[in-house]
C-alpha positions as CSV (number, residue, x, y, z in Angstrom):
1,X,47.7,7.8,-3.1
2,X,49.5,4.3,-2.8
3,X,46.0,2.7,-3.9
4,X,45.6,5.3,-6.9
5,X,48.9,4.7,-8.3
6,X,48.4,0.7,-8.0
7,X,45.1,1.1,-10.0
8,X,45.9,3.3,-12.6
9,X,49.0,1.4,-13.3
10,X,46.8,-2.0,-14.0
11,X,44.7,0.0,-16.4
12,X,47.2,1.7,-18.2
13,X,48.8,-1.9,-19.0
14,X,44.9,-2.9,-20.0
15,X,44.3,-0.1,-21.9
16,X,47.5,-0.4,-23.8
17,X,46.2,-3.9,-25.0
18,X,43.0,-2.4,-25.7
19,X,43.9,0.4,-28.1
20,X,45.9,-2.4,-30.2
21,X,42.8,-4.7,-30.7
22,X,40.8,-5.0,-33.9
23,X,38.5,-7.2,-33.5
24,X,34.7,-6.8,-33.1
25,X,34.2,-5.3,-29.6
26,X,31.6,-7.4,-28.3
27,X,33.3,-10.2,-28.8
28,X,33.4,-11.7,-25.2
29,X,34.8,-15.3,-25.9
30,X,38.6,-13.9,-25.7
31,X,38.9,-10.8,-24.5
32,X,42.0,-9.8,-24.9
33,X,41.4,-7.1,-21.5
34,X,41.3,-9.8,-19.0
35,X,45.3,-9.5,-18.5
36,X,44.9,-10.4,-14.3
37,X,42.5,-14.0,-14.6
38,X,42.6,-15.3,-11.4
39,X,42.5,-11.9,-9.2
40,X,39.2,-10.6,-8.8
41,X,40.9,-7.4,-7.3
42,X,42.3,-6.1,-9.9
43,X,39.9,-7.4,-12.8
44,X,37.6,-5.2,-10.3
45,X,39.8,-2.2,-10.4
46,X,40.1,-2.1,-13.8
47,X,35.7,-2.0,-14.3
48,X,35.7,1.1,-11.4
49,X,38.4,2.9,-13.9
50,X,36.3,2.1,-16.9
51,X,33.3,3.1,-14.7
52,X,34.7,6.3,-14.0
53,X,36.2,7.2,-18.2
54,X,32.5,6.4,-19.0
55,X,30.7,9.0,-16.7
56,X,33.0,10.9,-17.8
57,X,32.8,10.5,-21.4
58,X,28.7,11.4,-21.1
59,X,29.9,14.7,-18.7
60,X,32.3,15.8,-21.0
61,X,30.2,16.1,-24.2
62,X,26.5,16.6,-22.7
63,X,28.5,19.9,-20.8
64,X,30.3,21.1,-24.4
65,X,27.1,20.6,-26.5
66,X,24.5,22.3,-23.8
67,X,27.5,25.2,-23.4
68,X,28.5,24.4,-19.8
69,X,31.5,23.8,-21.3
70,X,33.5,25.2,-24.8
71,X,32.4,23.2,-27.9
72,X,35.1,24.1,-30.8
73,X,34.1,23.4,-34.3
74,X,31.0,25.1,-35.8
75,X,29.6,22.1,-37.6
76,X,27.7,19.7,-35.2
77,X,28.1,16.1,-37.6
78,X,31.4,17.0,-38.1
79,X,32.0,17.7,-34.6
80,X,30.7,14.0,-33.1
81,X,31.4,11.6,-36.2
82,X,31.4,7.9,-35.6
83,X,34.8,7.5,-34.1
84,X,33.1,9.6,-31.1
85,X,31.8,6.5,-29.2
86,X,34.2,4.1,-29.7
87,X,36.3,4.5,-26.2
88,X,32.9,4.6,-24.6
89,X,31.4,1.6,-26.0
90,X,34.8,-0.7,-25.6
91,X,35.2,0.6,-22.0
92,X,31.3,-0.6,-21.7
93,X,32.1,-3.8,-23.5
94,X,35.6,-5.2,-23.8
95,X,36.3,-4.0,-20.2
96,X,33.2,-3.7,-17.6
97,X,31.2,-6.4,-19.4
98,X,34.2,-8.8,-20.3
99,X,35.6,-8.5,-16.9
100,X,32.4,-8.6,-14.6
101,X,31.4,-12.2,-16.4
102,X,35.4,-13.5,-15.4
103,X,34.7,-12.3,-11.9
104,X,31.5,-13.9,-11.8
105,X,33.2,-17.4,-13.1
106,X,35.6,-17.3,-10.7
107,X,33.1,-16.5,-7.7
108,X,30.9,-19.3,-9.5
109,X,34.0,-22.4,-9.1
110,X,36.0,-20.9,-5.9
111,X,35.1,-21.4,-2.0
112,X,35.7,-17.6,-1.8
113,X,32.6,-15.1,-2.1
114,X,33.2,-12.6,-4.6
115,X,29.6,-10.7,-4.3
116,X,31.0,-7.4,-3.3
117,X,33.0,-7.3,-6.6
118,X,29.7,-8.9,-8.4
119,X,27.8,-6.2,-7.4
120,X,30.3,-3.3,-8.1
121,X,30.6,-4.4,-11.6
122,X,26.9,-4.6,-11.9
123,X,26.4,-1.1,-10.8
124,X,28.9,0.3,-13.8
125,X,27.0,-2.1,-16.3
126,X,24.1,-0.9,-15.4
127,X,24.8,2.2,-15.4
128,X,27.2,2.2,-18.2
129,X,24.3,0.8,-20.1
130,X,21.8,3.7,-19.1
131,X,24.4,6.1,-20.2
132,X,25.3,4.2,-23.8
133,X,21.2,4.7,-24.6
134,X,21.3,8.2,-23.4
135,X,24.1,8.8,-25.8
136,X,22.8,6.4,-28.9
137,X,19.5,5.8,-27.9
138,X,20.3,1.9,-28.1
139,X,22.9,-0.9,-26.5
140,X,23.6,-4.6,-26.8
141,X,22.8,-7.0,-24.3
142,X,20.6,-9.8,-25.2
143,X,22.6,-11.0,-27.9
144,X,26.3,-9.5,-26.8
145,X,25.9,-11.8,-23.6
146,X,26.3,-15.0,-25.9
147,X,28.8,-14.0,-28.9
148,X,29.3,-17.7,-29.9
149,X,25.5,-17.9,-31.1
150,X,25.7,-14.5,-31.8
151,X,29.3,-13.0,-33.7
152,X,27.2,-9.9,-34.5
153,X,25.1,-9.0,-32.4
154,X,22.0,-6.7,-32.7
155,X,20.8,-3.9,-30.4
156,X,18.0,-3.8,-28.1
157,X,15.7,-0.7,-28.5
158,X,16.6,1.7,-25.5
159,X,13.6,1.1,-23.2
160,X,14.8,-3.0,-23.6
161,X,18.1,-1.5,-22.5
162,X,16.7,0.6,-19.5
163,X,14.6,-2.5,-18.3
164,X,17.8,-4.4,-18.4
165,X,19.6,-1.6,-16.2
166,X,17.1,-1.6,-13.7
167,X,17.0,-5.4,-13.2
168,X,21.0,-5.0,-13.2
169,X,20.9,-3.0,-9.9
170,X,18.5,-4.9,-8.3
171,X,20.8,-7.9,-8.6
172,X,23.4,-5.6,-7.0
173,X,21.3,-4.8,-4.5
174,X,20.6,-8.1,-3.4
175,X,24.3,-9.1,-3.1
176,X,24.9,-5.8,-1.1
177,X,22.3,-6.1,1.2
178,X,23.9,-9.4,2.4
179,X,27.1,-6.7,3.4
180,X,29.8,-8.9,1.7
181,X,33.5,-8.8,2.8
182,X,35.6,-7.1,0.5
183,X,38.1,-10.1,0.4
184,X,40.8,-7.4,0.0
185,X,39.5,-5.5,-3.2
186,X,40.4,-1.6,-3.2
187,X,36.9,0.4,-3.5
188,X,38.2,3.6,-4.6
189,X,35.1,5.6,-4.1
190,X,33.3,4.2,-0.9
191,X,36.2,2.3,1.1
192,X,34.0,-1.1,0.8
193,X,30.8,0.6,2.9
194,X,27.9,-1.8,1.0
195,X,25.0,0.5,2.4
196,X,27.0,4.0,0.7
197,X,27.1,1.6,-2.8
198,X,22.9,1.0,-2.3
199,X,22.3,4.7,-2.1
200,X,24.5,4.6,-6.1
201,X,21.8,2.0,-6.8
202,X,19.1,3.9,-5.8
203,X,20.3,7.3,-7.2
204,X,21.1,5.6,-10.9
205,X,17.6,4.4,-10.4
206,X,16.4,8.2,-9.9
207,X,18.0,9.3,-13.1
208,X,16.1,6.7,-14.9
209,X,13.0,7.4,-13.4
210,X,13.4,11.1,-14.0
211,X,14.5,11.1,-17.1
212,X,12.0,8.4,-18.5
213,X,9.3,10.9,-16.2
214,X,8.3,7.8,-14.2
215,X,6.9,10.0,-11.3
216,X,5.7,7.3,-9.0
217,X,8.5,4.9,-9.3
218,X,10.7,8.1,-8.7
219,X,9.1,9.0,-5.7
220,X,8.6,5.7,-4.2
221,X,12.3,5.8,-4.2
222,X,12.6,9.0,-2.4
223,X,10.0,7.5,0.1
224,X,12.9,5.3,1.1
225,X,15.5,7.8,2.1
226,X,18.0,5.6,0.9
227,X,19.9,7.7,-2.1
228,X,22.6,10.1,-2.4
229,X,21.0,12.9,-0.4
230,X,23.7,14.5,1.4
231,X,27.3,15.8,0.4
232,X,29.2,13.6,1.9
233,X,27.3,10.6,-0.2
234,X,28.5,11.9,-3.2
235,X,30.1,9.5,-5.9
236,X,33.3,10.8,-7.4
237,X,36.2,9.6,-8.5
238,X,39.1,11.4,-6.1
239,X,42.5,12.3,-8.4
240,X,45.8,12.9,-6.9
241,X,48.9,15.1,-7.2
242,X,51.6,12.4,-9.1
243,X,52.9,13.8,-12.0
244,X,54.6,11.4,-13.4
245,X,54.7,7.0,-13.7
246,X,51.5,7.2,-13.4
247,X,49.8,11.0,-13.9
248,X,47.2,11.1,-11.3
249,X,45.8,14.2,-11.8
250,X,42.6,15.8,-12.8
251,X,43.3,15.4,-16.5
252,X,42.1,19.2,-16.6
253,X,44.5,20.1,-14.5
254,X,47.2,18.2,-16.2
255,X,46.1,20.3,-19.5
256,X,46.0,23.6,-18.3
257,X,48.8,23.7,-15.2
258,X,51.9,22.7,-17.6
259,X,55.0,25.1,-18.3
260,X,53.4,26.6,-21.1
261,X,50.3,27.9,-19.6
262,X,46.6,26.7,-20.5
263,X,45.9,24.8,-23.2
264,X,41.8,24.3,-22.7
265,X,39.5,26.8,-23.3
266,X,36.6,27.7,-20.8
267,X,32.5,28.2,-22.0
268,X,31.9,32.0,-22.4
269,X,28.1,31.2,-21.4
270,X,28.9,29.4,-18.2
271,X,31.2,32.5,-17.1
272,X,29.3,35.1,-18.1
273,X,25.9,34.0,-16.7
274,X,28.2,33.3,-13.5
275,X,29.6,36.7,-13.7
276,X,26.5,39.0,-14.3
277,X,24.4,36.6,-10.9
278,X,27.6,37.0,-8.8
279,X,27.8,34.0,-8.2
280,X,30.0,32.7,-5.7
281,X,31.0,29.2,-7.2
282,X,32.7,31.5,-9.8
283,X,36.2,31.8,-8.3
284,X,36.3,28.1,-7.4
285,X,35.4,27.2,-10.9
286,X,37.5,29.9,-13.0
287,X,41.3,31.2,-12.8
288,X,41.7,34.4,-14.1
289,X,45.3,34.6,-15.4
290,X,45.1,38.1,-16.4
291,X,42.4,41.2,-15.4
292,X,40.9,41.8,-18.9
293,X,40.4,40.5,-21.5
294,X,40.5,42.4,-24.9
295,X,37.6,43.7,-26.5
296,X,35.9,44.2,-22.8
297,X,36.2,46.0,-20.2
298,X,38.8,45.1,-16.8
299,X,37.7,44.6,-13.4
300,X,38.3,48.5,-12.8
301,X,35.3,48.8,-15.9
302,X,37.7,50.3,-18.1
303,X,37.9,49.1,-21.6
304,X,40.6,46.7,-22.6
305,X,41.7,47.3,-26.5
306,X,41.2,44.4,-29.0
307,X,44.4,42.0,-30.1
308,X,44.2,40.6,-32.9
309,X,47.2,38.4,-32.3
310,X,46.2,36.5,-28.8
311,X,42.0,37.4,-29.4
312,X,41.2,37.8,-33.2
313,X,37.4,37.6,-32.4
314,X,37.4,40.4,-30.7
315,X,38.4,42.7,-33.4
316,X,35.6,41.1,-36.0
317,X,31.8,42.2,-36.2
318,X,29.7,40.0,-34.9
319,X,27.2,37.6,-36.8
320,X,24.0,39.2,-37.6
321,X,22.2,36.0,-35.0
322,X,24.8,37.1,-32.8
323,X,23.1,40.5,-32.8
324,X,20.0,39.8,-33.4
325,X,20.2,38.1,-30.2
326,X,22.5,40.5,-28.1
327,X,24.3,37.8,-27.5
328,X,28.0,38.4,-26.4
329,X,29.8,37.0,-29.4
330,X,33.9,37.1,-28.3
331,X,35.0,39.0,-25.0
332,X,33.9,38.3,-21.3
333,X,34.4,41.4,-18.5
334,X,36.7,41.6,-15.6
335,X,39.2,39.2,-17.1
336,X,37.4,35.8,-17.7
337,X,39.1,35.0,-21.5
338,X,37.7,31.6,-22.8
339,X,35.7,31.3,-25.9
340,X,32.1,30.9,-27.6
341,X,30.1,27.8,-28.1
342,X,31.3,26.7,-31.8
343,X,34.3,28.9,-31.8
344,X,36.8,27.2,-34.5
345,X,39.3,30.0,-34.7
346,X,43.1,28.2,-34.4
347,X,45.5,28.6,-31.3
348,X,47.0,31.9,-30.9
349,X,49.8,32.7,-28.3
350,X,47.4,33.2,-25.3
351,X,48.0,30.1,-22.9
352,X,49.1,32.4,-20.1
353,X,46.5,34.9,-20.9
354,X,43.2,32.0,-21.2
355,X,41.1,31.5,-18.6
356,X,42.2,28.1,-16.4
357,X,39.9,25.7,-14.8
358,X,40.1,26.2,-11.3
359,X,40.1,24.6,-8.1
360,X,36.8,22.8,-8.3
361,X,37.0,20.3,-9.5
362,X,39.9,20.1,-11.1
363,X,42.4,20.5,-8.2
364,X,43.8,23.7,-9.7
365,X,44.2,27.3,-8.3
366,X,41.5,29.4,-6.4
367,X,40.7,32.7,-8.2
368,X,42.2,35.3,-5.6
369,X,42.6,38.5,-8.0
370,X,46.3,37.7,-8.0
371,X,46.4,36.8,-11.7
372,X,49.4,35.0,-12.0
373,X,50.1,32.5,-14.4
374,X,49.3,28.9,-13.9
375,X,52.5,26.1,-14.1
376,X,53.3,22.5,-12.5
377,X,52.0,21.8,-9.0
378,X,50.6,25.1,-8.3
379,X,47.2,25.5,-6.3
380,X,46.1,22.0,-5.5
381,X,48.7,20.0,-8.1
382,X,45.7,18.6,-9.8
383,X,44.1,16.5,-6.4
384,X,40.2,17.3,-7.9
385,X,37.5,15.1,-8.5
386,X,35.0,13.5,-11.2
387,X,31.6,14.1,-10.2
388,X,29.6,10.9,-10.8
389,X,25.9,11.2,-9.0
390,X,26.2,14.5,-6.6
391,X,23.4,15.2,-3.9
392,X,23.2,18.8,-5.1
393,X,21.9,17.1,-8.3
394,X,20.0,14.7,-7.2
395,X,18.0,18.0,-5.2
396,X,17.6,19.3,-9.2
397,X,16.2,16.2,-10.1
398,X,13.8,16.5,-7.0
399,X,12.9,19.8,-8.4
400,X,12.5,18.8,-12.4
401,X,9.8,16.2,-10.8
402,X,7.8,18.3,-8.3
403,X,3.9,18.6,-8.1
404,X,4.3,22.4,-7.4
405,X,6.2,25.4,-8.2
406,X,6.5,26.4,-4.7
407,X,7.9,22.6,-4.5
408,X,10.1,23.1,-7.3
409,X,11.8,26.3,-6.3
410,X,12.6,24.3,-2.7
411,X,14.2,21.9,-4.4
412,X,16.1,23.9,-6.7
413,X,17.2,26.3,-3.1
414,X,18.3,22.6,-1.6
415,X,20.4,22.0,-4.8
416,X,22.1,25.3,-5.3
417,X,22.7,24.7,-1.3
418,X,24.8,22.4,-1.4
419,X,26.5,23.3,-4.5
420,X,28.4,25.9,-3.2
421,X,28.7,24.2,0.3
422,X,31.0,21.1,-1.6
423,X,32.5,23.8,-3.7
424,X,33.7,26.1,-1.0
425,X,35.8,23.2,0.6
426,X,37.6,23.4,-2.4
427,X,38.9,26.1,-1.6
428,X,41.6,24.7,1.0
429,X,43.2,22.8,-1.7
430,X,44.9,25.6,-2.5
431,X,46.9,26.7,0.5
432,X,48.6,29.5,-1.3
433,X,45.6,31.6,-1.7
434,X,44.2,34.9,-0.6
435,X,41.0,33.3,1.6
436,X,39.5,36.9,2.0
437,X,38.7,36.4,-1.7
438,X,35.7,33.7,-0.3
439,X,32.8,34.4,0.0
440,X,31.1,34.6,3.1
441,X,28.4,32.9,4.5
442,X,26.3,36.2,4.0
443,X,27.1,37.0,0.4
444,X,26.4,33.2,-0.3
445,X,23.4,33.6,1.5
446,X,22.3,36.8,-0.3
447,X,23.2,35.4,-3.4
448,X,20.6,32.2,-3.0
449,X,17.9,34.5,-1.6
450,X,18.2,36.5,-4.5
451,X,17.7,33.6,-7.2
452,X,15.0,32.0,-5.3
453,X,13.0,35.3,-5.4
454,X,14.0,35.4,-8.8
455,X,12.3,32.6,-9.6
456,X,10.0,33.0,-7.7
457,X,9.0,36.4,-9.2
458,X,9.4,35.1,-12.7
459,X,6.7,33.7,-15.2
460,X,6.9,31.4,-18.0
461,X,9.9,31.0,-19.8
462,X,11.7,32.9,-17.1
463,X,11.0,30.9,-14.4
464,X,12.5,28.2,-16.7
465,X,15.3,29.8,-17.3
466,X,16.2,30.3,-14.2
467,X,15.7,27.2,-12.9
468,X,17.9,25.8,-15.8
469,X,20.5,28.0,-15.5
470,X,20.9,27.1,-12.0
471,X,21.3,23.1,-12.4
472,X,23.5,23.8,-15.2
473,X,25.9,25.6,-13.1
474,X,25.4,23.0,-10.5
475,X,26.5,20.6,-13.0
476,X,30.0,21.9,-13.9
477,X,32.7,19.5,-14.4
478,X,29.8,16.8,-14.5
479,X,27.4,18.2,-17.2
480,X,26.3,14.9,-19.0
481,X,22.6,15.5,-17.6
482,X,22.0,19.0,-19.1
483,X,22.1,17.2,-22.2
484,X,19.4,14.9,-21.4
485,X,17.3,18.1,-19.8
486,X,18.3,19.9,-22.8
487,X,16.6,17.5,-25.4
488,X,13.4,16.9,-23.1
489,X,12.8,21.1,-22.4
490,X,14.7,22.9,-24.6
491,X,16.1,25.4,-21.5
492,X,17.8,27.4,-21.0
493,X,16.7,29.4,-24.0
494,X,19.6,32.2,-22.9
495,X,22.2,29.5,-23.9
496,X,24.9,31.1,-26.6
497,X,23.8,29.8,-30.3
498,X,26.4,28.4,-32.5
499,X,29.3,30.4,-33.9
500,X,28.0,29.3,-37.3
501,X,24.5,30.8,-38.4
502,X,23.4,27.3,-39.6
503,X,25.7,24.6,-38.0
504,X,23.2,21.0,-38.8
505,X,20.6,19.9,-36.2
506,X,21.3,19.8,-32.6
507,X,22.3,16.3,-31.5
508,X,19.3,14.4,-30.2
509,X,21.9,11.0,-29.9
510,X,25.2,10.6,-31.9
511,X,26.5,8.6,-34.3
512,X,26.8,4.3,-33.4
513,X,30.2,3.8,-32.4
514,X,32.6,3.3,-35.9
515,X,34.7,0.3,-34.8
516,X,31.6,-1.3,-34.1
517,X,29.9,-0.3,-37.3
518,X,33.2,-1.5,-39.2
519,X,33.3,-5.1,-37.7
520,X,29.6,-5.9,-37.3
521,X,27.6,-6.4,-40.7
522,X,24.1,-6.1,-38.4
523,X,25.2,-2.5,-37.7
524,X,24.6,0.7,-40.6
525,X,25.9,3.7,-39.6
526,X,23.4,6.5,-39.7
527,X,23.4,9.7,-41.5
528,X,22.4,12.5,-38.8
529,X,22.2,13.0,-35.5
530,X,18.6,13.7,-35.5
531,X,17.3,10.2,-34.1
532,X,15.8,10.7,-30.9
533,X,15.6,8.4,-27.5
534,X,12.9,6.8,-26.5
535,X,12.8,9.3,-23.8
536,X,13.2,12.3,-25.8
537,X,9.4,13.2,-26.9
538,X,9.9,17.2,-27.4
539,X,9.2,17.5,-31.1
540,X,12.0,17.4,-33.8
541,X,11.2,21.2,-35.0
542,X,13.4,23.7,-36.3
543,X,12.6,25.5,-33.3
544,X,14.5,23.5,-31.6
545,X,16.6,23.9,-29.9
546,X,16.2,27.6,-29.2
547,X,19.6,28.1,-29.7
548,X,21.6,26.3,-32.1
């Protein structure tokens, strides 16, 4: 906690001189982020902070737009305008870049080697970079890396940008595999182990290959055995319990556990599709406040009556898509209250009604049929996690590649594994908690056996369905990837469409980055969010996606 606090309390002082600079973002000559020249260590904790907002930034809105979690706002362009990117691109640029090329002065004109923190900050370049084209479809690098020759620079074409990324983490690599001393920096994800930070390098390098459909380069990687393959590899970023001078907490916990009850709203899709499977991640991921919600029916199966003060929806006839699709438009059974994908109705009185997030990941309360209302430090005061590259994914990503169905659906078994395996220890962060509420290891066993033959029974755009669903769910609180699965497959087609019958196109990338636009006459903002990555090769039809 002592090394959490220390870090956070450097950034906030960078980030406050961040948020009051106007000047082009790639400008690298003085960056007015470097506040700690001299010290590596914290120059190096401020690029694993930025690391971490980034990831996070991608998880965030890849999870709202592919329904993992609530979108609000019915009209996609007006939803992600330009402004969108900007904390993204700085953190990639005015922080990680700016402050990797001073650490790798200083290691260039001191006797002390500074290759651990080289590498580190290559890895959240590199993978910052990745992320930026996922999001965009394009970066800077060739030009932003001499802004003297170069005031505004251009962007390189995303595969440019990939190629970069890759060559990025091989540089890492090679520093790591030397095993350099720390010389004192704080590693707040692996405790300095070099070989832990070569399975990231290797795993970052799986996401490319997959996503890019690079099927040899992707297994020759899994040939190695040398990637994020277990649970206890996992990257995250581990929050703490502080309230206050600095706020260490999951910042969805810090939203939703305050003194006037919730104040986010959880995806009617995700809880729904977790409800009707049974699944057992579902009281780990979701705290019931109350035991019905109105407009459906309690956890006794009786019907709860509509309010139109605290639920409006649920007193309004649905859409005619919304029926044409049987899709369910407002109210969740047995208690789970959040809200549709595009939902834009205001705030109503309902913050200790709402469903919370729960203990995984965000540190909060285990869902134990108590219903009580959430508030400061209760269930695990906000000690969750930001899931960066999990081995339950990576499984997924095994599975999206496979030569075989019978492959595939092993893969997907290994993912959902160990989904619920890290999820469950969740569960002791809150030590208040009814534990005969868990699962046990049979119903969590049923539960698998009865998706795999599932799938396994299924044809077509079943099977896909399925399959989807299930690294979807395995992707709460870190969906960035659905997005990117979303664009290349268009599943799952059972996704909830929009609120609003005709909301724009689906985002294939989002706007460039405003304050970019603004200060760099090179740049011109575009129009629609229909541009596609290089990646991205499913066809721009009205058809897609299936769901809008």
């Amino acid at each position: 906690m002592k090394k959490i606090i220390k870090y956070i309390l450097v950034v906030f002082i960078s980030g406050s001189f961040l948020n009051s600079c106007d000047t082009t973002e790639l400008n690298l000559t003085e960056n007015p982020n470097i506040l700690t020249q001299g010290d590596p260590n914290l120059l190096l904790n401020t690029i694993q902070l930025g690391y971490r907002n980034n990831v996070s930034t991608f998880n965030a809105i890849g999870g709202a737009l592919t329904r993992i979690q609530f979108m609000g706002g019915r009209d996609y362009f007006n939803n992600y305008q330009g402004a969108t990117m900007n904390g993204i691109w700085s953190t990639t640029y005015s922080n990680i870049f700016a402050n990797l090329q001073e650490i790798e002065r200083i290691n260039a004109e001191t006797d002390i080697n500074y290759d651990f923190h080289v590498a580190l900050g290559k890895i959240a370049q590199a993978h910052s970079l990745v992320i930026l084209v996922d999001m965009i479809g394009n970066a800077a690098y060739t030009e932003a890396l001499n802004p003297v020759e170069f005031p505004a620079p251009k962007l390189d074409d995303g595969e440019t940008i990939y190629a970069v990324a890759l060559s990025l983490l091989d540089e890492a690599q090679a520093l790591l595999n030397t095993n350099p001393a720390t010389q004192g920096a704080t590693d707040f994800y692996y405790d300095g182990d070099s070989s832990q930070w070569i399975k990231v390098i290797n795993t970052i390098k799986l996401k490319a290959y997959k996503t890019t459909g690079n099927v040899s380069a992707f297994n020759s990687i899994i040939a190695g055995n040398n990637f994020i393959s277990s649970n206890e590899d996992d990257l995250q970023f581990t929050y703490g319990t502080n309230q206050l001078q600095p706020d260490t907490r999951h910042p969805d916990y810090a939203s939703d556990y305050t003194p006037s009850g919730a104040n986010l709203y959880r995806s009617n899709w995700t809880m729904e599709t977790m409800l009707l499977k049974d699944d057992p991640r579902i009281r780990y991921y979701f705290y019931r406040q109350v035991d019905g919600t109105p407009g459906a029916l309690d956890i006794n199966g009786d019907p709860v009556d509509p309010n139109e003060e605290t639920l409006a929806c649920s007193l309004v006839v649905p859409p005619q898509h919304y029926i044409d699709g049987g899709y369910t438009y407002c109210s969740v059974d047995n208690g789970y209250w959040g809200r549709s994908h595009g939902n834009d109705e205001g705030t109503p009185p309902d913050g200790f009604t709402r469903t919370a997030s729960g203990v995984y990941p965000a540190g909060g309360r285990f869902d134990d049929n108590s219903f009580g209302e959430v508030g400061l430090g209760v269930g695990g005061g906000g000690a969750g996690i930001e899931p960066m590259l999990l081995a339950s994914w990576v499984d997924f990503w095994r599975a999206e590649m496979a030569a075989t169905d019978a492959e595939r659906g092993t893969f997907m078994e290994a993912g959902m594994t160990k989904s619920i395996a890290k999820v469950q220890t969740f569960g002791a962060l809150d030590g208040t908690a009814d534990k005969s509420f868990e699962p046990t290891a049979d119903e969590v066993s049923d539960y698998i056996e009865g998706i795999v033959a599932e799938y396994n029974a299924a044809t077509g755009d079943d099977k896909e369905n399925v399959f989807a669903e299930q690294y979807w769910i395995a992707l709460y609180g870190g969906g960035g990837e659905s997005w990117n699965y979303y664009r290349k497959t268009g599943f799952p087609t059972t996704v909830l469409p929009n609120w609003e019958p005709d909301p724009g196109a689906f985002p294939r990338t989002l706007l460039l980055p405003q304050n970019e636009v603004v200060t760099n006459p090179n740049l011109t903002q575009r129009t629609s969010l229909t541009t596609q990555v290089f990646w991205d090769t499913n066809p721009a039809s009205p058809a897609f996606p299936p769901a809008n």
